[in-house]
N, C-alpha and C positions, 0 to 999 in steps of 0.2 A: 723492280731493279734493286730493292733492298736487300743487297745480299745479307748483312749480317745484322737484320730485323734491328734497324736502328730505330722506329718508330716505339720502338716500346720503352725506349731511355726516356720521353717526354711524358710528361703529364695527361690525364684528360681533358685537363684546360687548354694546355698548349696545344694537344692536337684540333681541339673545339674552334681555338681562334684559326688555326690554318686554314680548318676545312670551309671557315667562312668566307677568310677571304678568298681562295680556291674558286670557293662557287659563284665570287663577285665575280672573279678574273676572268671564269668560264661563260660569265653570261654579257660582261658591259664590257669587256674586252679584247678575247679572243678574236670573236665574231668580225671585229672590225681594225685590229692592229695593222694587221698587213696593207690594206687601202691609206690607213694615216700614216705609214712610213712612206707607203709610194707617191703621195700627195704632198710629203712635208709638213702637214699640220694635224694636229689631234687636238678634241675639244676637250682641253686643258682646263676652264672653268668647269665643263659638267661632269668631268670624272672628277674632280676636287672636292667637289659635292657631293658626291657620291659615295667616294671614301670618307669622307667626314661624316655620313650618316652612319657607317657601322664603326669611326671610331679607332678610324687607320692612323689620323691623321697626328702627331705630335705624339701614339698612344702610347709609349716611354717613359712617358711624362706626368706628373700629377699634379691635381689640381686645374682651377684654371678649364673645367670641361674635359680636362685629356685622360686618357681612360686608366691610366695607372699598372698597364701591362708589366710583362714582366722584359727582360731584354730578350731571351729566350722567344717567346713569344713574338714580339717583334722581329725580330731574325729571322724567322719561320715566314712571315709576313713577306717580308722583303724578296724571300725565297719565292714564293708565290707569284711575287706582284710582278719580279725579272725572268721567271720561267713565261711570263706572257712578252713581255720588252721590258730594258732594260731603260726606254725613255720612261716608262711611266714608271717604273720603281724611282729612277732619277727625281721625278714632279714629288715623289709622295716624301722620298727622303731630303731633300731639298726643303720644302713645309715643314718636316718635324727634328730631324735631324744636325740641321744646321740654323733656318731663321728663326724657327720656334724657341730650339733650345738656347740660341744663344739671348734672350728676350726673358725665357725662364729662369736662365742661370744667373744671366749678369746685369735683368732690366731692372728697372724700379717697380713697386708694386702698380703703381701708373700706369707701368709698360704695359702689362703682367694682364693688367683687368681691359686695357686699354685692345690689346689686341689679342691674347689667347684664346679666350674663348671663339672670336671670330675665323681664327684661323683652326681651330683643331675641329669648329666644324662646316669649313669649308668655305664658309661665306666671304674670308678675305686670304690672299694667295700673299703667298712671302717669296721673299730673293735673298741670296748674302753677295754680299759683294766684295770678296778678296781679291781674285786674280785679277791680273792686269795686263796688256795690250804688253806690255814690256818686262813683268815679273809674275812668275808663274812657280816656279820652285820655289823663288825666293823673293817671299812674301816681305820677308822683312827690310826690302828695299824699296818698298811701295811708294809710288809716288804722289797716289793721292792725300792730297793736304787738306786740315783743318783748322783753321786760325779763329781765336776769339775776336769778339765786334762790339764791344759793350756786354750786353748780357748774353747774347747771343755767339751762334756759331755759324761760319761760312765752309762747306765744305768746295773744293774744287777737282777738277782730278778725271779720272773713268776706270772704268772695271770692263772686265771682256770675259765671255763664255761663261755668262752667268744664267744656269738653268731658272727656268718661272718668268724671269725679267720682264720678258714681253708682255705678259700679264698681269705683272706685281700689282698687292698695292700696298707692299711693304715691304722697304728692303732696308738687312741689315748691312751697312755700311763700314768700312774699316779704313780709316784715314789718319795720317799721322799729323804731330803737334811737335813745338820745340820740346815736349816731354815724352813721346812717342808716341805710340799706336792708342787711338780708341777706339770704340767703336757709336755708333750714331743708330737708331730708328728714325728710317725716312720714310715718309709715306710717299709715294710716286706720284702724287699731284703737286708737289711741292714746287713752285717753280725754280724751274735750273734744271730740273730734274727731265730726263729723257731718257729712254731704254729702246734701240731700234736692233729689231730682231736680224740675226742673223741667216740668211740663206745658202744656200747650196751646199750644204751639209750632205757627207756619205753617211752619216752616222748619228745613231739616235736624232732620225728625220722624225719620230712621232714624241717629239720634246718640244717644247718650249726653249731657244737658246738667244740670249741677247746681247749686245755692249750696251754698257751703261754711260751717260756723260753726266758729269756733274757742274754745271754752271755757275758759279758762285752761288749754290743752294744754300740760304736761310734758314736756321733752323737756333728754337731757343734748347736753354739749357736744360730744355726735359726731354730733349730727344738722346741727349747722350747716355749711354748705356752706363751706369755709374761707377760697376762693378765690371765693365769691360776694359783694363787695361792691361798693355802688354802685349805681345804676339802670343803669349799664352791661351790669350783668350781665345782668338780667331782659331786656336790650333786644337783646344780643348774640343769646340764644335765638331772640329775636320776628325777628329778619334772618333767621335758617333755617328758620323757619315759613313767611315770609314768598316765601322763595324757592320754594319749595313750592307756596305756591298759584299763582304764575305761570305753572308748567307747569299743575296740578291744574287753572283756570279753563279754559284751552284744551280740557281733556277734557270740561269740559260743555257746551262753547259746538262741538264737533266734533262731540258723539254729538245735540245740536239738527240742526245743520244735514248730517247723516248723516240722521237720520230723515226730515225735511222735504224732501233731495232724493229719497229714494225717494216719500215722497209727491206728491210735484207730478207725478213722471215718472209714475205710476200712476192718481192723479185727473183722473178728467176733467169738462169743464164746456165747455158751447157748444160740444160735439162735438171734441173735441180737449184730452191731458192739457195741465195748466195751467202745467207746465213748459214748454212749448211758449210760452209768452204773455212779449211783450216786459218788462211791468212784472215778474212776478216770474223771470225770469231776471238784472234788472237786481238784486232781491234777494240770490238766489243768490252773486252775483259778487262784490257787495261782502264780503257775509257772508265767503268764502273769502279773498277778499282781507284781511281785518281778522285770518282765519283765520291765513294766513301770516306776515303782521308780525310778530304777536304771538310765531309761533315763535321766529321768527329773532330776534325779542327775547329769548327764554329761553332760547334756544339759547347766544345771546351772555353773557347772562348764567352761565349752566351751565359756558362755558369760562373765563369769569375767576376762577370760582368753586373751579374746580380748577387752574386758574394761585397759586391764592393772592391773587388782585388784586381782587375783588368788592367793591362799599361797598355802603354800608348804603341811602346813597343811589340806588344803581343797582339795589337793589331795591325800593325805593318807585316807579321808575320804572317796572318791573317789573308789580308790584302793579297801581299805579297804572292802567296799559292796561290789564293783559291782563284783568283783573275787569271794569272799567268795560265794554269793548267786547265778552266773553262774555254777562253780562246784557243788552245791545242784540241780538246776535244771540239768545239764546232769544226775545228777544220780537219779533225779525221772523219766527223760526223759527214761530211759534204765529200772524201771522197767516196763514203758508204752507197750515196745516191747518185756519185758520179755527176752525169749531166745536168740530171735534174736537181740537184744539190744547189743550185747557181736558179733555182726558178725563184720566182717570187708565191708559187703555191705552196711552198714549203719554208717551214722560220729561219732553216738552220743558216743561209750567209745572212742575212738579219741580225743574229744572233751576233755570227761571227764580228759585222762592222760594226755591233753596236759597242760589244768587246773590246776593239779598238781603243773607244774609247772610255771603258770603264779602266783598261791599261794606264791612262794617260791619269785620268782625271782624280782628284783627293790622293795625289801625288804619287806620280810618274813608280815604274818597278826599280828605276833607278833610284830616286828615292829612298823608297821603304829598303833596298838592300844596305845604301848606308846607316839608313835609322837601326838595321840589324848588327850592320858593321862596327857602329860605334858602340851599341850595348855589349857585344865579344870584345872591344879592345880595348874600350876606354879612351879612344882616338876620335875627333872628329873629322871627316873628309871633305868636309860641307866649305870650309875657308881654310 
């Protein structure tokens, strides 16, 4: 499906690390994705493990155990890891993405020795805990509190739809003061501390998703993140999250329209397969087409990203396409297979619910269009 041999813009490194994780995805999760989505649980600890042996995990990142990839290289990663489900791309960028980096970026060297290594290989599973039961775009009305105690810090408060949490045993926390937002490393045994996963999920069922309560959690003054203050910070994490799901949408919007052309070229109907028929080749083509863009949008993005030039904006951009036009293609992908499109033997409405909520989540399409709106006007929409 490479129409316009995009494979050869990357490196031999970069295609090295795909075709690894490719072969991970092919062997410890294929096999077994569609049974954890229809059961609602995936064994979250042993794929954690797992990706941490080849070095998935935080691999962005240096130092610290993390492997020092490149962003490009990561992207591609992501790609791979959402062409299988979009929950487990969600576990792995979750770990490195958001609790890791935000520990790397803004923890103490304490933090740094205290937990990275554990987590990038796999042995300790991380959470971030920003949204909330009542604020969800707007983070910066969060109502979880932190008040000093002596030397110490009391957080209070709860977070909701926080991937890992069930699991955690580190979660990076974001709680406001009479000086604002900071942020907190809590270990999940800390009493106060509760994380009760949540059920009946249509969508990325083979994830880990919890609310978090915080009970007057204790915690001294080494838990705070030093260099985490501001809504900058929590926001800084959400842009490498967010890059992430740019390449990760294209892996579920590629493994649709992978499926769906081996179907068409295989079913037949009126005597002749249905790939063959003018309307759905016009499908096909677009699909691919929307396919391609989207790369070379993430691709572009990938290289500024290791330039050092990437904005926050030009990953809303990002965002913004490559989700939107993934969940279009799964859902022309399923009317490609028609009935069977809706089975559970084939990924593609899997793909489509999980879409859902890659739409929603590291901020809404509504969202990212004013984060675009404001960079053309110089207006904010936001208040």
């Amino acid at each position: 499906m490479d129409l316009l041999d995009l494979d050869s813009l990357h490196s031999d490194e970069e295609r090295q690390i795909r075709d690894v994780v490719r072969r991970m995805v092919d062997e410890r999760v294929r096999p077994f994705v569609a049974g954890w989505y229809e059961d609602g649980e995936a064994p979250v600890r042993e794929l954690i493990k797992q990706f941490g042996s080849i070095g998935l995990l935080g691999m962005h990142l240096t130092g610290y155990g993390c492997a020092g990839a490149s962003a490009v290289a990561y992207g591609l990663a992501c790609l791979e890891l959402e062409a299988a489900d979009s929950g487990v791309r969600s576990m792995v960028s979750v770990q490195g993405s958001l609790a890791m980096y935000a520990i790397w970026r803004y923890g103490s060297e304490e933090q740094k020795r205290a937990w990275l290594p554990a987590m990038a290989s796999g042995e300790a599973i991380g959470c971030f805990g920003l949204t909330e039961p009542d604020h969800g775009s707007d983070p910066a009305s969060m109502a979880t509190r932190a008040r000093r105690d002596g030397d110490d810090w009391i957080l209070s408060g709860g977070k909701m739809w926080i991937t890992n949490a069930p699991v955690a045993d580190v979660a990076v926390i974001w709680a406001r003061d009479p000086e604002g937002i900071r942020g907190f490393v809590v270990p999940t045994d800390t009493p106060g501390f509760t994380a009760r996963e949540i059920r009946h999920k249509m969508s990325l069922r083979a994830s880990a998703t919890g609310e978090i309560v915080l009970d007057d959690v204790r915690l001294p003054d080494s838990a705070r993140l030093p260099e985490g203050r501001g809504l900058r910070a929590p926001l800084s994490c959400l842009t490498q999250a967010r890059y992430g799901i740019v390449w990760g949408a294209l892996g579920a919007a590629r493994d649709c329209l992978s499926v769906a052309l081996d179907y068409a070229v295989s079913r037949e109907q009126f005597g002749r397969p249905i790939a063959g028929f003018q309307l759905t080749q016009a499908k096909l083509a677009d699909m691919a087409l929307e396919l391609q863009k989207g790369y070379l949008l993430a691709l572009h993005l990938g290289r500024r990203a290791d330039a050092g030039s990437m904005t926050p904006e030009q990953v809303s951009v990002g965002k913004l396409n490559n989700v939107r036009e993934a969940i279009a293609i799964a859902r022309q992908c399923r009317t490609i297979l028609g009935a069977n499109g809706i089975s559970g033997e084939y990924p593609i409405l899997r793909h489509a619910n999980n879409l859902e909520s890659v739409l929603t989540y590291e901020g809404t399409s509504e969202i990212h269009q004013l984060v675009v709106g404001q960079k053309l006007t110089g207006l904010s929409a936001f208040s």
